[in-house]
N, C-alpha and C positions, 0 to 999 in steps of 0.2 A: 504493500500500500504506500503510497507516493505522501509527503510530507505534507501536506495541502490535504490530502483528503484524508491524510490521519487526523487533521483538527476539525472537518467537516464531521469527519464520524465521533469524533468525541464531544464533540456540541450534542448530538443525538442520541448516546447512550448511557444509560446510568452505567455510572464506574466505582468498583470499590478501590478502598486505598491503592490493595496490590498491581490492580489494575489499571490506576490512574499512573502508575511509578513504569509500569513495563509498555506501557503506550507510546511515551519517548526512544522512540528508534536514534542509530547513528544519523541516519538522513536526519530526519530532524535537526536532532545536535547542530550535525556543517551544514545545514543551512542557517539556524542561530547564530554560529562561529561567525561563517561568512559574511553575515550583515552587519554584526559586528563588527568586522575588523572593517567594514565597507563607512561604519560610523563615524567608528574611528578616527579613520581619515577625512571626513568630512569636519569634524571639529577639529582635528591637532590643525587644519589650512588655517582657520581662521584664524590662530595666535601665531602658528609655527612662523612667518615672516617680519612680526614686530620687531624683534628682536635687530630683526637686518635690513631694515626699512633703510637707514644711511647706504647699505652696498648695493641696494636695487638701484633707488634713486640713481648714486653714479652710473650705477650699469644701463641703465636706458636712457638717461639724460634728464632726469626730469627733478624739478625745483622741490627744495624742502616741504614748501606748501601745498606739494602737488603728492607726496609720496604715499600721503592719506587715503588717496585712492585706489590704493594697492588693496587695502583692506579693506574699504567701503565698496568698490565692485563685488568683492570676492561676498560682503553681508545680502547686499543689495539680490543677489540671485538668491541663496541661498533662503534669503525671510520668504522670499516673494511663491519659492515654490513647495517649500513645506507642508502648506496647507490645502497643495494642489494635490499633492501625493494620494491620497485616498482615491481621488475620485479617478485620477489619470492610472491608479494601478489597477481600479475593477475594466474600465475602458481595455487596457492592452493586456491585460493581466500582470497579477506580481512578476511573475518568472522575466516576462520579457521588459515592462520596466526597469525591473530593478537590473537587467545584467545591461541593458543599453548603456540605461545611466552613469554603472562603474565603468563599462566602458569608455564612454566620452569624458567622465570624469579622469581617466588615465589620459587619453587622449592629452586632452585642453591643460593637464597639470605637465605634461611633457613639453607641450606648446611655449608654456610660458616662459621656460627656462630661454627661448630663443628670441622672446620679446626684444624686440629695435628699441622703441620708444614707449612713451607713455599712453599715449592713443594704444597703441595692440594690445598694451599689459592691462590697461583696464578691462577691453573687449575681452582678452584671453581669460582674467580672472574674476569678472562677470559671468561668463557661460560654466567656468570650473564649478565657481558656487553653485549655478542653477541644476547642474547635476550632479554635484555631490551635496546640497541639501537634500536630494532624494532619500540619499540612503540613511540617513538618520530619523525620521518619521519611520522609514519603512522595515528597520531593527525595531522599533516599540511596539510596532505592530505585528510583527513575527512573534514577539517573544509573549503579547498578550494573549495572540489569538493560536496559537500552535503548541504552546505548552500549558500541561494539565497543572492547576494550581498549586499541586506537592514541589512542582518544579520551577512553576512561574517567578518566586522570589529570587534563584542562582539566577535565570535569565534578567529578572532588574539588577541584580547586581552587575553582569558583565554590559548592561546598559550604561550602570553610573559611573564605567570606567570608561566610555567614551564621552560623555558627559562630563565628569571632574579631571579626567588624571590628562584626558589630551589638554584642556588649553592649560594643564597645571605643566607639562612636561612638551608643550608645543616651543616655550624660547630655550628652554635647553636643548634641544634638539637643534632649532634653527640656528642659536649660537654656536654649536659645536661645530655642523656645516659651514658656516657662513666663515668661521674665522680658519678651519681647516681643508676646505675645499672649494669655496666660492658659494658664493648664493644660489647660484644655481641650480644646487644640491638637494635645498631647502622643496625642489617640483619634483626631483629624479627620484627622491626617496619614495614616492608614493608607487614605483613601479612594480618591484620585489610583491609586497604585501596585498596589490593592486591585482595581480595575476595569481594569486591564490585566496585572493575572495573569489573573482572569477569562476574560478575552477569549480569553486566549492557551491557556488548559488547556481551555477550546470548543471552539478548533479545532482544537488541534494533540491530543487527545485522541479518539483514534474511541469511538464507544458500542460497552459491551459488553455481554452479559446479565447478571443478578443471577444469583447462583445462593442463592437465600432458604432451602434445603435447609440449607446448610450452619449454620445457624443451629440444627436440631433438632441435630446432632453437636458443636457447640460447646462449649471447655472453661469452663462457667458457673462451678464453682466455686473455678476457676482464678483466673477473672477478677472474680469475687468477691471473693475473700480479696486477690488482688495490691492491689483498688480504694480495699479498708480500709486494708492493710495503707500502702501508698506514699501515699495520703492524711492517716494518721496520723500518719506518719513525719517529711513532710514539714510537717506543723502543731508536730510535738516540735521538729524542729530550728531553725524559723523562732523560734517563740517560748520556748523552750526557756528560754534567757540573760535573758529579762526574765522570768520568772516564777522564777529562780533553781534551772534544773531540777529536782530530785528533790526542792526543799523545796516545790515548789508539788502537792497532789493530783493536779489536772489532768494536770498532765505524767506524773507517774506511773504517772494510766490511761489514758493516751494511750499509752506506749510500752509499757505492758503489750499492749497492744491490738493496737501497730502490731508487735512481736514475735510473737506468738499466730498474727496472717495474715501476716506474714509465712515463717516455718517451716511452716507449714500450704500456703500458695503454693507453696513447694519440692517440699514433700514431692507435691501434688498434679503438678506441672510432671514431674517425674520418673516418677511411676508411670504417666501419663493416655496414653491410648493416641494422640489427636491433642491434644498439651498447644497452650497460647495461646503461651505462650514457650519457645523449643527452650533451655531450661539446659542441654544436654549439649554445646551448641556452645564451651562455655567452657572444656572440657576439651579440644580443639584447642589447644596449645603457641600459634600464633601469633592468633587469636582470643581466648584468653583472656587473655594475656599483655598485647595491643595495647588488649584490654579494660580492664585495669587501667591500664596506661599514660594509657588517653585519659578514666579516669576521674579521676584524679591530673592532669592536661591541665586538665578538666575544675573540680575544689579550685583549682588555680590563677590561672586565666580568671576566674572569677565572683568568687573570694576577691581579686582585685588590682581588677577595676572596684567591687567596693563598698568595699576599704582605704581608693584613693587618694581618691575625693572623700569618704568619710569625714575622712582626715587633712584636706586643706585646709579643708574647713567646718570640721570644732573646734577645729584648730589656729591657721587661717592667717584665720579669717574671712573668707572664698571665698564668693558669692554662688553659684548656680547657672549661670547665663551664665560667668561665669569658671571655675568648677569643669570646663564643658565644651571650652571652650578652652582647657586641659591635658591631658584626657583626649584631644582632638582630635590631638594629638601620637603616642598611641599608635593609632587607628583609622583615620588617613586616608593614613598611608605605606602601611599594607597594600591600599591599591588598588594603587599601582604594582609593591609587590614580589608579591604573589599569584601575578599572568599567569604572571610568571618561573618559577615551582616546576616544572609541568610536564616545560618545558624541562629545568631541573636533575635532573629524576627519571630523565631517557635518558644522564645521563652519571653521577651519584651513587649509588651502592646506596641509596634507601629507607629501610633502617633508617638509615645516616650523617644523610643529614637533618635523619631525625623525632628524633636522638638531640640532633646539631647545634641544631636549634632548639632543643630544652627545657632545652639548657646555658645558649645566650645568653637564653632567656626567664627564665633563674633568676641570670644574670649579671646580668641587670637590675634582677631583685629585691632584690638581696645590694650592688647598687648605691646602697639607700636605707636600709640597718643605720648609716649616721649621724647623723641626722637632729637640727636642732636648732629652735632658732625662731626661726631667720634661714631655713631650710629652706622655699621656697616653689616655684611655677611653675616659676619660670627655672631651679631647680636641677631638676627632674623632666624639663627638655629631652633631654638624652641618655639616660638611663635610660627613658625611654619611646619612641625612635626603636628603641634596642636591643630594647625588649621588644615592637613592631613588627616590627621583623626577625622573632624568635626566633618569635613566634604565629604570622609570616606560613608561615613553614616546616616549622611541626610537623604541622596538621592532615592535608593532604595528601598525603604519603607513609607518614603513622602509618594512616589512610583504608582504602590503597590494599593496605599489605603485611599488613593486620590481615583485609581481607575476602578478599586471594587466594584462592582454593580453597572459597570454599563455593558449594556446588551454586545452582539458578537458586530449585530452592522453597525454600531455607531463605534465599533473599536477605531476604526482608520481615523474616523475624524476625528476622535479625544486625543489621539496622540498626537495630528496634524496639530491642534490648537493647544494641545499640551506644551511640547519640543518648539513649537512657534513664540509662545511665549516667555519664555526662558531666553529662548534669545532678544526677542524684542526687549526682556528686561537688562541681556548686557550690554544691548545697545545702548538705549535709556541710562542706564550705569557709566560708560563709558564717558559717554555725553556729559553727564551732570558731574562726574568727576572734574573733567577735564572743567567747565566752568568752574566749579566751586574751588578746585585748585588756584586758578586766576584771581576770581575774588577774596580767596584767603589770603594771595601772598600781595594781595594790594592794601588788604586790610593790617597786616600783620606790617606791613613798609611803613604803611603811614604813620600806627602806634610807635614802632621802635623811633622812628625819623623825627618823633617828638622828643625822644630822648634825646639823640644824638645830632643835636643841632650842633651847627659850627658855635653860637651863643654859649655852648654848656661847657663847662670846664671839663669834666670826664674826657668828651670827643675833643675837644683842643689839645690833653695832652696827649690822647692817642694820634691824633695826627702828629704832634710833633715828634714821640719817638719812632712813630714810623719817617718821615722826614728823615729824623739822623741817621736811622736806618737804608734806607735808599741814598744818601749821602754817601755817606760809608760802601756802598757796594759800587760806586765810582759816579752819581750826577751829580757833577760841580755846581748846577745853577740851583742854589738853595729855592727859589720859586716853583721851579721844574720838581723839586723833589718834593718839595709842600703838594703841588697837585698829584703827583701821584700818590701819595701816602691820601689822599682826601677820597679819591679814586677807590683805593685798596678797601677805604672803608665802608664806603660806599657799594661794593663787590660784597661786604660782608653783611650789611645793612640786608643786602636781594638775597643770600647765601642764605640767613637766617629766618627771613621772612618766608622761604622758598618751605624751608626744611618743618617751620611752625603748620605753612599751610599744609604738608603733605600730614603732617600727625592730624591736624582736622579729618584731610580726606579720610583717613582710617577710621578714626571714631564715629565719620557718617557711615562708614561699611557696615559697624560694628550694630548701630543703630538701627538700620536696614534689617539685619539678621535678625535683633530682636523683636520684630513686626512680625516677617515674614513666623519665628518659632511662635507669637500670640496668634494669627492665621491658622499655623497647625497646632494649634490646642484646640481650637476650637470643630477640630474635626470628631468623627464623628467613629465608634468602634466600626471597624468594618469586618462581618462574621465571615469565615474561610467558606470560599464556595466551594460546588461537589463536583464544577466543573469548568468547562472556558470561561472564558469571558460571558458573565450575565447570568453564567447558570450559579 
């Protein structure tokens, strides 16, 4: 029996324990494996080039302010078709979606590597995301609807390691490449792992028919307005902070834009008689709720791997190879603590957990509200071991009690709108970082800058023993050496203000987390069902 119609039939017969455990064939399994590791890759793109965004840039020519768009093409596809996945895998069916997809997605990740300029590198990692967003919907959906409950909980776990541990272990990766082989490493890697999902979603996938029908009944304007709408959206928040939102036009009519389809998406997803995305599923108490939680999950995740190699590059003068070997701290404990969750989920209520983790994940974060400029690597060791734990723990069970109870057809679209919003929230995260980082270190300039006026005796004698100091290292013109030492302090004055804002940004992480852990308290027990999804 073909993998596909072993979850057909187990939707249909009552199963005892024994029987619900020997129903998981091998097939099965590599086709789990396979979309997995197809997820995988589809999250470590998203972070895996931060890290190396200065060596693309030179490599194709294109200006600091532009390099953003390396990672905003690559979200941009990626939000836009997530949500489409449901409906586009019953249309051609799973089998032959999902291996196109990896397909092209190898294709367009090879492509890139040979990018000229910045015009092909956006096109090339535009299309990368819009078929490697596929395979991450389309692993939650495998792992809900294929496996019998006894097993459902290992399959969310090797979910929440394409979820937490890639963008945890995406710039150590990219910095290892990038400083030991070129950046162009950072697209070649996806090849190896690329052709042994392949293999394994071949086999372990039986063929099914198209049903091309359903193409005439399709919600087109649905999927229209959502395409605008989540594409705009996502170009507002990405560049949003450098074009000084609302004072640039652009942005203006960009979120006029991304507003307009968006409300109009709603309004269509609500009245359509077969909508693209079931929005009424959010009004389920524990769906909607866990929704919120995992998009807040979500702000958190994406908003802490672009903080912290943020901080040590401007702060700590961190190379890329080194920036990865601290981030390496938080991504590669959760290989060992992951397996364990399971386990813990047959003796822990679920919500305790998913609540537990996002306490210690925001412990972690509330861990780095000190921050000074002795603040380096070694002091990020424990606060990223904790904040390992706390990821390894949340996914999982937040997963598991968030999709309880929804039926087998509405599986595709919970997870489209699930996986959808978790990222919409690291976008959102990202976004609001990178502002509140700006405003904190304008706010925290202008407080010190009240101290350190030239008027104040403190900053008078530090400029003058800097003065003697730069004297001393050979400027004859005592004027010339007064302005630089005025300079120097001035450098410390931003230095300081820099390193205050970034401990805000952390405490707002931390802040975040403890919303989303009141979200899933408020969830709801969820009883073990006797069967797939709904039973």
């Amino acid at each position: 029996m073909s993998a596909v119609r072993t979850s057909e039939h187990l939707a249909t017969a009552p199963m005892t324990p024994a029987a619900v455990s020997a129903a998981v064939g091998t097939k099965t399994w590599i086709a789990v494996l396979g979309a997995m590791l197809g997820a995988f890759m589809a999250v470590l793109n998203i972070q895996i080039t931060n890290a190396s965004l200065p060596e693309i840039q030179g490599g194709i020519g294109a200006g600091i302010d532009d390099g953003g768009w390396v990672v905003t093409a690559y979200l941009v596809g990626e939000i836009v078709v997530i949500p489409l996945s449901d409906f586009l895998s019953r249309v051609f069916s799973t089998r032959r979606y999902l291996i196109a997809n990896a397909a092209l997605f190898l294709l367009f990740s090879g492509l890139c590597a040979f990018a000229g300029n910045l015009q092909q590198m956006i096109v090339l990692r535009a299309v990368q995301g819009f078929t490697g967003g596929v395979l991450i919907p389309m692993a939650f959906t495998i792992v809900v609807t294929m496996l019998p409950p006894s097993k459902r909980p290992l399959g969310l776990a090797l979910f929440a390691l394409t979820a937490t541990f890639a963008p945890a272990i995406g710039p150590t990766i990219g910095g290892y490449l990038t400083e030991n082989y070129g950046w162009q490493y950072i697209f070649y890697i996806n090849m190896v792992p690329g052709l042994v999902m392949l293999a394994a979603l071949a086999y372990a996938l039986e063929p099914r028919p198209m049903q091309l029908h359903l193409l005439k009944t399709g919600d087109w304007p649905g999927a229209a307005t959502m395409a605008v709408g989540l594409a705009a959206l996502q170009t507002v928040l990405e560049e949003g902070n450098k074009d000084d939102w609302f004072g640039s036009p652009f942005i203006v009519k960009l979120s006029a834009l991304a507003a307009v389809s968006l409300v109009l998406f709603v309004v269509i997803e609500l009245t359509a008689r077969r909508p693209l995305v079931n929005l009424r599923l959010l009004a389920r108490r524990n769906f909607g709720l866990g929704t919120l939680s995992n998009t807040l999950v979500g702000f958190a995740l994406y908003g802490s791997v672009f903080l912290l190699p943020l901080y040590l590059s401007q702060t700590q003068g961190y190379n890329a190879e080194q920036v990865g070997a601290v981030m390496a701290w938080t991504g590669l404990p959760q290989l060992a603590l992951i397996p364990f969750v399971p386990k813990l989920m047959k003796r822990i209520d679920s919500r305790r957990l998913a609540v537990g983790g996002m306490l210690v994940f925001a412990a972690s974060c509330l861990m780095n509200i000190h921050l000074s400029g002795n603040y380096g690597g070694d002091q990020f060791f424990w606060p990223n071991i904790l904040r390992a734990f706390g990821q390894a723990v949340v996914l999982t069970p937040l997963s598991a009690i968030t999709t309880a109870g929804i039926e087998a057809e509405n599986a595709g679209a919970a997870s489209g709108l699930f996986n959808m919003m978790r990222n919409l929230g690291g976008a959102f995260g990202t976004a609001a970082l990178q502002t509140f980082l700006t405003r904190r270190e304008q706010f925290h300039s202008t407080v010190i800058n009240g101290d350190v006026s030239l008027f104040a005796q403190a900053a008078r004698s530090r400029i003058e023993v800097l003065q003697r100091y730069f004297i001393g290292r050979g400027i004859s013109d005592p004027q010339l050496a007064w302005h630089q030492a005025a300079v120097a302090v001035g450098k410390a004055v931003h230095g300081q203000a820099m390193i205050m804002g970034f401990a805000d940004a952390f405490w707002l992480l931390g802040a975040m987390l403890v919303v989303a852990a009141l979200a899933a308290a408020c969830l709801t027990r969820a009883e073990p069902a006797s069967g797939p999804v709904g039973h």
